[in-house]
PAPA-786260 format. One record per residue: residue number from 0; x, y, z of N, C-alpha, C in turn; residue in one letter. Coordinates in Angstrom, 2 decimals. Layout:
NUM|X|Y|Z|X|Y|Z|X|Y|Z|A
...
END
This chain:
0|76.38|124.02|85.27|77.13|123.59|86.45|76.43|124.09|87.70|X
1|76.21|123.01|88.75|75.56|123.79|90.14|76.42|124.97|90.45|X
2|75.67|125.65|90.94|76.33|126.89|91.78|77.07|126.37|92.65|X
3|78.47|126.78|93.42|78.89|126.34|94.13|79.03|127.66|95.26|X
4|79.80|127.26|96.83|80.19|128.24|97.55|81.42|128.80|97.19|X
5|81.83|129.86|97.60|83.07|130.48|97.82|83.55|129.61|98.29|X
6|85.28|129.42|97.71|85.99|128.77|97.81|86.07|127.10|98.50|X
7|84.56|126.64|97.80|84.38|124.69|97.64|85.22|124.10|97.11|X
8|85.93|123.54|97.90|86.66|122.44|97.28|85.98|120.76|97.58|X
9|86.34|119.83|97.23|87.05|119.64|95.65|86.48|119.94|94.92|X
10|87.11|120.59|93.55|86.43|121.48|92.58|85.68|120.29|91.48|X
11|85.29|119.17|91.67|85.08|118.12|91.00|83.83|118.53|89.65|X
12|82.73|119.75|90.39|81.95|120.09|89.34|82.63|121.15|88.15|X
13|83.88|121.49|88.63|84.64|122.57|87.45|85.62|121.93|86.69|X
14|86.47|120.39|87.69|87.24|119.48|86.75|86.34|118.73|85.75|X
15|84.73|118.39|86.02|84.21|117.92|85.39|83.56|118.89|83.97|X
16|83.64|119.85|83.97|83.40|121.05|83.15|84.73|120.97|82.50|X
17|85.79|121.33|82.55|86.98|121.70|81.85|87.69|120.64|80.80|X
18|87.14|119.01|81.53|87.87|117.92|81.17|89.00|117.07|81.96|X
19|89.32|117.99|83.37|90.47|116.91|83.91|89.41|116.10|84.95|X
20|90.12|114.79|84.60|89.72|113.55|86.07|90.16|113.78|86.80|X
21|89.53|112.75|88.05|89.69|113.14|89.55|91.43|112.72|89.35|X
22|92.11|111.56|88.76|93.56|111.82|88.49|94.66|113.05|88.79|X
23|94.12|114.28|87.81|94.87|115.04|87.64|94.25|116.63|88.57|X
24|93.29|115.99|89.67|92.64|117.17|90.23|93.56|117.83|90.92|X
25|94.59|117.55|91.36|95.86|118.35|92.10|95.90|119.36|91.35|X
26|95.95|119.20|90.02|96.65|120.22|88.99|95.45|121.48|88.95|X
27|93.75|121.03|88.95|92.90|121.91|89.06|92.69|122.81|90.46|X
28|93.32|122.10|91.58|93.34|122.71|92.67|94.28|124.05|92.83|X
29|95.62|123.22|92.39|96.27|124.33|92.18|96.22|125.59|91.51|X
30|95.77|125.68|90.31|95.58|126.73|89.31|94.50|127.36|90.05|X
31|93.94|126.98|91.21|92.82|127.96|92.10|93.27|128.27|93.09|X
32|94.55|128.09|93.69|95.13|128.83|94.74|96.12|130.01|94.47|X
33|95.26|130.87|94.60|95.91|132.12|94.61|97.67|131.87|95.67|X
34|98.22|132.95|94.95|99.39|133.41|95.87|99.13|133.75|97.56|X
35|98.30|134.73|97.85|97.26|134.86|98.87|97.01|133.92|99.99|X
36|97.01|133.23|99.03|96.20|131.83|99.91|97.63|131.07|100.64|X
37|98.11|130.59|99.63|99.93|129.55|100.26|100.10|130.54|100.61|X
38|100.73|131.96|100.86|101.36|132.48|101.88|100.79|132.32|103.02|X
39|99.55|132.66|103.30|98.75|132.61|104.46|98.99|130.56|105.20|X
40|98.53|129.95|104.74|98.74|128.54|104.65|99.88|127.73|104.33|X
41|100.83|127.90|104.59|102.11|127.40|103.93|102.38|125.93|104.10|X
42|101.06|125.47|105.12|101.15|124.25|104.89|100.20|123.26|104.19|X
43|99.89|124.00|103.13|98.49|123.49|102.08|99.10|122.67|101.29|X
44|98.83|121.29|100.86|99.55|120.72|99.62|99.44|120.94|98.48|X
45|99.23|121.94|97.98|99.21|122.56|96.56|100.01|123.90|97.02|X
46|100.97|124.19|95.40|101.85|125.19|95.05|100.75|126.59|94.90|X
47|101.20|127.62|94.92|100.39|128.50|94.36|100.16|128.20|92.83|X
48|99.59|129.26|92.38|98.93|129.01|90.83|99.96|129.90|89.49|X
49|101.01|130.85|90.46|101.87|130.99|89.23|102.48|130.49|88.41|X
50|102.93|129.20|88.38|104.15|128.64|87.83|103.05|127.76|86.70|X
51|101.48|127.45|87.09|100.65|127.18|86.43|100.33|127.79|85.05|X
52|100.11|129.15|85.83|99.66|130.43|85.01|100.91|131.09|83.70|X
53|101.80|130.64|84.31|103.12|130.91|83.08|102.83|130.27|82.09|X
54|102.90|128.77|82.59|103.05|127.55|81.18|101.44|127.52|80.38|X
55|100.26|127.97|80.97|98.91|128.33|80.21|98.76|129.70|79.53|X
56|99.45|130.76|80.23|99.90|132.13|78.99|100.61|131.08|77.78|X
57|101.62|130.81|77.67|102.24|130.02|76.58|101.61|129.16|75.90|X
58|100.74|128.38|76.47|99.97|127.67|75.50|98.57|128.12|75.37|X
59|98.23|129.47|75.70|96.94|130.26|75.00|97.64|130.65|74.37|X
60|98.93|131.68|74.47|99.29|132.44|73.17|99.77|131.10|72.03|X
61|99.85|130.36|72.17|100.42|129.10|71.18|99.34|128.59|70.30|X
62|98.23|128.81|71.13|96.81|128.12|70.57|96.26|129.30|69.93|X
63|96.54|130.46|70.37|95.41|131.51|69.83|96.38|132.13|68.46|X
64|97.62|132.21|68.41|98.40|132.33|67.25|98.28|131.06|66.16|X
65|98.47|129.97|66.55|98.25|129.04|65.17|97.13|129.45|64.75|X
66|95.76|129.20|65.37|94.78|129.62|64.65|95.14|130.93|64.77|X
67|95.34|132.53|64.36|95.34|133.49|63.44|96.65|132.86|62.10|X
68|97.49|131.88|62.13|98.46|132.22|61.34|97.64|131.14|59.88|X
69|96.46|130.07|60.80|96.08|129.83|59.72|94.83|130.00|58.99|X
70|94.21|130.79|59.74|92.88|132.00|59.16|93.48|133.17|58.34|X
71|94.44|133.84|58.85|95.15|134.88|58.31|96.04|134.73|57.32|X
72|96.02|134.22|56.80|97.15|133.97|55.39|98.54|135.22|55.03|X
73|97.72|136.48|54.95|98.28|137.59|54.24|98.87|138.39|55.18|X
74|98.40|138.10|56.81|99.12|139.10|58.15|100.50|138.99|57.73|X
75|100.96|140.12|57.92|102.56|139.63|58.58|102.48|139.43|59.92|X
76|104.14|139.40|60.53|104.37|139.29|62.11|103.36|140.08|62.63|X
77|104.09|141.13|62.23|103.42|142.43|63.54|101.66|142.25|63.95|X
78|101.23|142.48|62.57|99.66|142.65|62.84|99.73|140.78|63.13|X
79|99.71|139.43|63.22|99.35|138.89|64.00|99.70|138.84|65.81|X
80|100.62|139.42|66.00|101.09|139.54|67.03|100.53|140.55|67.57|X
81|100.21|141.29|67.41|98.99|142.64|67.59|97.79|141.68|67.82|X
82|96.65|141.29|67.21|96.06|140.59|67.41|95.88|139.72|68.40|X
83|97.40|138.88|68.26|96.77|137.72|69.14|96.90|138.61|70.69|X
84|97.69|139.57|71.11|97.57|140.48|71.87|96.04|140.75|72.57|X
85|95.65|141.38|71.48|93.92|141.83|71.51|93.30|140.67|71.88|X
86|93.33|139.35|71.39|92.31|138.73|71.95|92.76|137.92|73.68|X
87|93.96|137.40|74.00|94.38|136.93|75.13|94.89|138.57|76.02|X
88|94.09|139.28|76.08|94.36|140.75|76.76|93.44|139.87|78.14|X
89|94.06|141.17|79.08|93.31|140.60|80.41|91.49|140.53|80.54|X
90|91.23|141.52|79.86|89.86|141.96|80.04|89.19|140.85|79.50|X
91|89.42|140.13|78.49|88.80|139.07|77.47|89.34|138.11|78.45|X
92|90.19|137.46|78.87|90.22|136.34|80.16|89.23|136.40|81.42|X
93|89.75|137.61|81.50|88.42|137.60|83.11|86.62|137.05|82.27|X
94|86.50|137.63|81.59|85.87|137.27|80.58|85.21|136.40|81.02|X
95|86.19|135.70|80.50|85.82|133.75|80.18|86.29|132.85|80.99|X
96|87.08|133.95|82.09|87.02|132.88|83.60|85.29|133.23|83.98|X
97|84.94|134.63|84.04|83.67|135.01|84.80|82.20|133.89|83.85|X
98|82.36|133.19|82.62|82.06|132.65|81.96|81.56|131.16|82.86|X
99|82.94|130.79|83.41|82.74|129.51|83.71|82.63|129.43|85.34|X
100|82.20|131.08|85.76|81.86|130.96|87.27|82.99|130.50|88.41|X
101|84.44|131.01|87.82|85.68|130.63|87.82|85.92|131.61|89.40|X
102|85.45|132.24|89.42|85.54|133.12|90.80|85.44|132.48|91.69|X
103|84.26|131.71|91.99|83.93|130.60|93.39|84.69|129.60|93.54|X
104|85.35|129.14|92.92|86.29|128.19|93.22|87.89|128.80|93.68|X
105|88.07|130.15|93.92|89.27|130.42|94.04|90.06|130.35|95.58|X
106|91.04|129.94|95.66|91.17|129.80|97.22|92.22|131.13|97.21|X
107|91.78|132.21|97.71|92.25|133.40|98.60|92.86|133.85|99.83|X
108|93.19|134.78|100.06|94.02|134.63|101.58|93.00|135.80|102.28|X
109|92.62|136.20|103.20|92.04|136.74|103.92|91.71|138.35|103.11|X
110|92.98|138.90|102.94|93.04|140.04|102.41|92.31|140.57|101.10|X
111|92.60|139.33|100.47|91.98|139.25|98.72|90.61|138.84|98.71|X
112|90.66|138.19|100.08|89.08|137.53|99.89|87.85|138.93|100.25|X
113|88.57|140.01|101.17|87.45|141.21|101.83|87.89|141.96|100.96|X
114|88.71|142.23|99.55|88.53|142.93|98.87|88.08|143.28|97.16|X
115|87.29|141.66|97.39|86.77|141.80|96.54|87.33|140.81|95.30|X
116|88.53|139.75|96.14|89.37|139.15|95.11|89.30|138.33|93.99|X
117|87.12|138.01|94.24|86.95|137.09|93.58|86.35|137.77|92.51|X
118|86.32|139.12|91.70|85.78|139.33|90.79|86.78|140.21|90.37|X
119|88.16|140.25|91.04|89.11|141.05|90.50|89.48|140.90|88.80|X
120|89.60|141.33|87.88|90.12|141.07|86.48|91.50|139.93|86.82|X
121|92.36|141.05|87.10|93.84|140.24|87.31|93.91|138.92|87.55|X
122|92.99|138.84|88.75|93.31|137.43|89.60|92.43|136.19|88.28|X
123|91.37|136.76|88.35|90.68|136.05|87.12|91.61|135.38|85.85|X
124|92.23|136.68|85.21|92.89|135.99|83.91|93.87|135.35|84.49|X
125|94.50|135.49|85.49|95.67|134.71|86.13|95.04|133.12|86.32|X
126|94.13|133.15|86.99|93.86|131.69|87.45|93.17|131.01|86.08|X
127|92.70|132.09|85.12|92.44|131.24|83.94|93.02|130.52|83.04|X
128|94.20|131.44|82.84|95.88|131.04|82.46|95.93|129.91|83.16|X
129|96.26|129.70|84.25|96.32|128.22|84.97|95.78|127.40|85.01|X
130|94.46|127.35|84.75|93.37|126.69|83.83|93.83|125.83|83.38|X
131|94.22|126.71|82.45|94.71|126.39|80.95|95.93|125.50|81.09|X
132|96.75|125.58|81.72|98.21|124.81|82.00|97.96|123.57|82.66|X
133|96.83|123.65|83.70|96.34|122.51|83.77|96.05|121.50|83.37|X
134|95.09|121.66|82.71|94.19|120.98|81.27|95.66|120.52|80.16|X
135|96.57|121.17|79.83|97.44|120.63|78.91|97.92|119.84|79.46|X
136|98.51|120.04|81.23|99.64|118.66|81.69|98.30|117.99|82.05|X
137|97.46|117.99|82.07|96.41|116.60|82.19|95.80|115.80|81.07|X
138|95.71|116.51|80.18|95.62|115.85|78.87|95.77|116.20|77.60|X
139|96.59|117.41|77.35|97.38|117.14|76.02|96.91|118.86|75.66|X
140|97.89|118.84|74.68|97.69|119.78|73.97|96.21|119.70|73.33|X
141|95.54|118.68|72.44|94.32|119.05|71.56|93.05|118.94|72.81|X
142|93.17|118.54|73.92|92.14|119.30|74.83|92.10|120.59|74.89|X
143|93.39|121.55|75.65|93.46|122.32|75.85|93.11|123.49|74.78|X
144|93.58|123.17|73.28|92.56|123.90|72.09|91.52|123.60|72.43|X
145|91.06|122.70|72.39|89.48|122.40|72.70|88.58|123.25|73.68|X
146|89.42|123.06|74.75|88.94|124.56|75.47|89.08|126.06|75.06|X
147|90.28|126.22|74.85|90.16|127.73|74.55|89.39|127.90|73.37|X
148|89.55|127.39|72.12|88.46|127.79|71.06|86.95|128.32|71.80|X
149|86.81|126.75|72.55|85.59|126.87|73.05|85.20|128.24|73.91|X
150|86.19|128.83|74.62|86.09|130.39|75.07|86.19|131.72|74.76|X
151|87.29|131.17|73.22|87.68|132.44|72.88|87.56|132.06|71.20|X
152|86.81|131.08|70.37|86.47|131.04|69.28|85.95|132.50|68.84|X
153|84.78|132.85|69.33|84.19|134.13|68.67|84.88|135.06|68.36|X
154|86.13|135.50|69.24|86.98|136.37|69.36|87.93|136.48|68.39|X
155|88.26|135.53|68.07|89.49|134.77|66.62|88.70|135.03|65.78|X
156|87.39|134.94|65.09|86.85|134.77|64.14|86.38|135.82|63.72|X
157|86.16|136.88|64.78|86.00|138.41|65.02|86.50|139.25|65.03|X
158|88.10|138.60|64.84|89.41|139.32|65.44|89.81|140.95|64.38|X
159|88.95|140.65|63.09|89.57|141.75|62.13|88.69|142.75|61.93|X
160|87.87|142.55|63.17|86.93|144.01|63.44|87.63|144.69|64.86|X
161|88.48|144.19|65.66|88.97|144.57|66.61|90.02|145.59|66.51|X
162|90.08|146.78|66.89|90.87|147.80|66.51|92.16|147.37|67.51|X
163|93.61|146.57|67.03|94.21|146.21|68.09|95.92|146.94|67.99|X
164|95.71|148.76|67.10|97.24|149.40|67.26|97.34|150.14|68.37|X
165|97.77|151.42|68.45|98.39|152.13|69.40|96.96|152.72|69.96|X
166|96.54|152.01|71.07|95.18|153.07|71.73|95.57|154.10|72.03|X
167|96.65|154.19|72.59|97.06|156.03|73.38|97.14|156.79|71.84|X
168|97.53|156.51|70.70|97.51|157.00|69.69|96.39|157.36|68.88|X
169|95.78|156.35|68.32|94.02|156.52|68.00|93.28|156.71|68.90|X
170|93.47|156.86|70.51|92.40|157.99|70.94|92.86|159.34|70.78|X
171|94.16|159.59|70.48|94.38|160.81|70.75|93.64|161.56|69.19|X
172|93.86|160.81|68.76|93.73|161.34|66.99|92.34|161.08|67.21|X
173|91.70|160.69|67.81|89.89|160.61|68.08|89.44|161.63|68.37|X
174|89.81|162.11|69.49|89.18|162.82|70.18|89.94|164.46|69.80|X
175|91.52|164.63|69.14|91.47|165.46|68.49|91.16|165.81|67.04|X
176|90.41|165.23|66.45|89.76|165.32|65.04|89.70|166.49|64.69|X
177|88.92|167.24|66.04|88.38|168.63|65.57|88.59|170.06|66.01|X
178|89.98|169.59|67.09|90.91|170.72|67.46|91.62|170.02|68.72|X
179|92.82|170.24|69.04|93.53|170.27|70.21|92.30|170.11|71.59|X
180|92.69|169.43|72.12|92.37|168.87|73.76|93.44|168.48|74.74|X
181|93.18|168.59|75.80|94.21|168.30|77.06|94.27|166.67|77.25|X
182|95.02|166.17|77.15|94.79|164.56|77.56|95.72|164.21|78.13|X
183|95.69|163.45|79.45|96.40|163.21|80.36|96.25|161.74|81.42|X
184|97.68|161.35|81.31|96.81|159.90|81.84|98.05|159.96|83.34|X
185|96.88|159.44|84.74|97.47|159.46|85.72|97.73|157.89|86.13|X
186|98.51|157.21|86.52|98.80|156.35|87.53|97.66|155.99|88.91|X
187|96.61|155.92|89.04|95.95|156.10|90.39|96.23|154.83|91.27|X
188|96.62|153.56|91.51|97.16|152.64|91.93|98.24|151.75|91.16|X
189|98.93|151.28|92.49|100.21|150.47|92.43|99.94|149.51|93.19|X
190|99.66|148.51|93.38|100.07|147.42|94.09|100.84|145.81|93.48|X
191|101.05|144.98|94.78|101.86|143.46|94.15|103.13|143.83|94.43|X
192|103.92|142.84|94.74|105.01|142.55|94.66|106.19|143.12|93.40|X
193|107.72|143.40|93.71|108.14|144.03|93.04|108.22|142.97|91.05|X
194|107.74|141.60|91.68|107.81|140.85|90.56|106.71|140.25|89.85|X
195|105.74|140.93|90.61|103.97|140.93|90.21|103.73|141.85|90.46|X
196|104.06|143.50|89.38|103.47|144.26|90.06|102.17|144.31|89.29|X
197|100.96|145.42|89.49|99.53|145.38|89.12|99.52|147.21|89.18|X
198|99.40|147.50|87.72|98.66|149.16|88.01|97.28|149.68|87.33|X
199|96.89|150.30|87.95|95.27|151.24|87.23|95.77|152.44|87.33|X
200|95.68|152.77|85.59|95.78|153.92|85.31|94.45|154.52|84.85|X
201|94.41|156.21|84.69|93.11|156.63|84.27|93.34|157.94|83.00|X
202|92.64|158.05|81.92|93.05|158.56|81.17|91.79|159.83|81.54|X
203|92.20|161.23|80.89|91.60|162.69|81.52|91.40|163.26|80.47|X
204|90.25|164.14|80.17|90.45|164.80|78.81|90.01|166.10|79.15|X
205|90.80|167.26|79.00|90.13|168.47|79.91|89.86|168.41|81.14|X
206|90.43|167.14|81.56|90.15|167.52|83.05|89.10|166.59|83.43|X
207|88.70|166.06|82.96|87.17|164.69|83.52|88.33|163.62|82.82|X
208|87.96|162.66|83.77|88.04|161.57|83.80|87.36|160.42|82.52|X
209|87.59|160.26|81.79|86.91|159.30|80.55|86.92|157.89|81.02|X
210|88.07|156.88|81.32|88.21|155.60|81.54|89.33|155.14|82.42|X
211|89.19|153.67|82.66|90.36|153.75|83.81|90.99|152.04|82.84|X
212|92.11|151.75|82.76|92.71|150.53|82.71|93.59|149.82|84.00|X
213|93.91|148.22|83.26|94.57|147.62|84.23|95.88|147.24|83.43|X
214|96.96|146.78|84.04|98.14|146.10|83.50|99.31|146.05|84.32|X
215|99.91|144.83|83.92|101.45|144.84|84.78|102.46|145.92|85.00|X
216|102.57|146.76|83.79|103.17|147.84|83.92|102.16|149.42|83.51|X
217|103.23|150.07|83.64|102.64|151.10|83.65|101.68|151.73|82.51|X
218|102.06|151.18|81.25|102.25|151.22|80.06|101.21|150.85|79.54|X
219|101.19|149.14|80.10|100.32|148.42|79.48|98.44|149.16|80.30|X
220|98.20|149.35|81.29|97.58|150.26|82.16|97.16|151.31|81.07|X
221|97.77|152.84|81.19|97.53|153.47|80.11|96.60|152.77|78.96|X
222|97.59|151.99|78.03|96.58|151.33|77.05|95.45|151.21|76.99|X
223|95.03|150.15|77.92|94.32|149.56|78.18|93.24|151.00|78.65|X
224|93.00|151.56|79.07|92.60|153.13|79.88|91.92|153.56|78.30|X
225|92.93|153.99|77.66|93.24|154.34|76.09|92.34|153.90|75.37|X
226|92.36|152.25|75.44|91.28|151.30|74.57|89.59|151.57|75.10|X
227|89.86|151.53|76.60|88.32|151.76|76.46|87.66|152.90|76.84|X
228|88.56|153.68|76.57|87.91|155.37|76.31|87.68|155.25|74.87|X
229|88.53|154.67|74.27|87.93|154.96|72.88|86.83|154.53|72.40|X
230|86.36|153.17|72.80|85.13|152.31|73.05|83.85|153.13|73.70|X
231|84.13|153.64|74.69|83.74|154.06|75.31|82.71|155.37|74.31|X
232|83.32|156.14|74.07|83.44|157.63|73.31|82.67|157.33|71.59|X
233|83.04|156.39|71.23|82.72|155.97|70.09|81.57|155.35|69.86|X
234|80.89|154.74|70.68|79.94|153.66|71.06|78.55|154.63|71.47|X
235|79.18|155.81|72.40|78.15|156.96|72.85|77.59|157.51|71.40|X
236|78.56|157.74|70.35|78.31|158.63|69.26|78.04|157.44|68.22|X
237|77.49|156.32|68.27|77.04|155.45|67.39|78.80|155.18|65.99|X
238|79.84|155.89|66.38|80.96|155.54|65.42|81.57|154.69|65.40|X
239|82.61|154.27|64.24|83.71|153.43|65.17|85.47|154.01|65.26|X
240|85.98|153.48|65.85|86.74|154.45|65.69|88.21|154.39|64.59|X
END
C-alpha cells in the first residue's frame, strides 16, 4: 500500500486493502475517527469510532472463538476463553493495526495528535476493532473472518504455546522459585473519561522497575505489566516460563 500522510482522507488505499467499496467508505471513515477528533469537530459527518469498535470486539471475539472451539476439541470453557483472551488482548491488535499502517489514517483531535496518538496501543486496537465492524456491516460476516484470520491466523494456530493464566500469579511463582522477593505493582497513570477509562500500571521487584502494562481497568493493567515481565525475565534467561 502507498505510504500515505497523517490523517489522508479518503482512505480509498486502506478501503481498498481491507475489502470495503467506495459504497460503504462512510463506514471506513468512521472507524478512523477517533473520539478526539468529533469532539473537537462536531460538525464532521461521521460518528466517532466507538459504537464501531463495540460491534468489531464482538465479532473478533466471535471469529477468534469459533475457530479455537473448532481446532480445540478437548478445551473446556475456561481455557478457551482464556485463550481467546490472549490472542484479541490489546497488545496483539495494535499489532495488526501497526501491520496495516493503520496509524496514518487516523483522524485525531489536536491533543492526541501532539501526543503521540498515532502509535498509541489503545487507540490502535480501538480503531482496529472498528475495522473490523466495518468490514462486517459492509460485507458480511465471511469477509470479516477473512480478515482477521488473515491478521491473527498465526496467533490461533500458536495459541497452545501462549502462556494465557494468572500473570500476577506465574510471575510471582517465577521469580520466587528460589526464595521470597518484594513485588509490587503501582498504578503510574489514569486517564479517559469516567466510561473509557485507560491505566498503566508498573510491576517492581525489590524495588526496580521490571515492566509496565496497559488496560481499561486497573486490573487488567497489572496483568498485562505481569505478562510481560514474565516474557521479559524469561526470554533474558533463555527459559520459558
Amino acid at each position: 500500500m502507498k505510504k500515505a500522510k497523517p490523517g489522508l482522507h479518503k482512505p480509498r488505499a486502506l478501503a481498498e486493502l481491507v475489502g470495503i467499496g467506495d459504497a460503504n467508505l462512510h463506514l471506513l471513515e468512521t472507524a478512523l475517527t477517533h473520539p478526539s477528533f468529533f469532539y473537537e469537530n462536531p460538525s464532521a459527518p461521521q460518528e466517532h469510532n466507538q459504537r464501531l469498535e463495540f460491534l468489531g470486539d464482538a465479532v473478533l471475539g466471535l471469529i477468534v472463538g469459533e475457530q479455537l472451539y473448532q481446532r480445540y476439541s478437548t478445551w473446556p470453557e475456561g481455557e478457551l476463553s482464556r485463550r481467546r483472551a490472549a490472542i484479541v488482548c490489546e497488545a496483539n491488535l495494535a499489532a495488526g493495526a501497526r501491520r496495516l499502517n493503520l496509524g496514518v489514517w487516523l483522524r485525531l483531535g489536536r491533543g492526541e495528535e501532539s501526543s503521540g496518538g498515532r502509535d498509541k496501543p489503545s487507540i490502535l486496537a480501538d480503531a482496529l476493532e472498528a475495522v473490523i465492524g466495518a468490514i462486517y456491516l459492509a460485507s458480511g460476516l465471511d469477509a470479516a473472518r477473512k480478515f482477521v484470520l488473515g491478521l491473527f491466523g498465526t496467533n490461533i494456530e500458536n495459541v497452545q504455546s501462549v502462556f494465557t493464566g494468572d500473570n500476577k500469579t506465574a510471575f510471582q511463582e517465577w521469580v520466587q522459585r528460589k526464595g521470597p522477593v518484594d513485588i509490587r505493582y503501582r498504578i503510574l497513570e489514569e486517564s479517559g473519561p469516567d466510561h473509557d477509562k485507560r491505566f498503566i500500571a508498573a510491576v517492581y521487584v525489590n524495588g526496580a522497575q521490571i515492566s509496565s502494562g496497559q488496560g481499561r481497568t486497573k486490573k487488567e493493567a497489572e496483568q498485562q505489566a505481569a505478562g510481560r515481565a514474565l516474557r521479559l525475565l524469561t526470554e533474558e534467561k533463555g527459559m520459558t516460563p
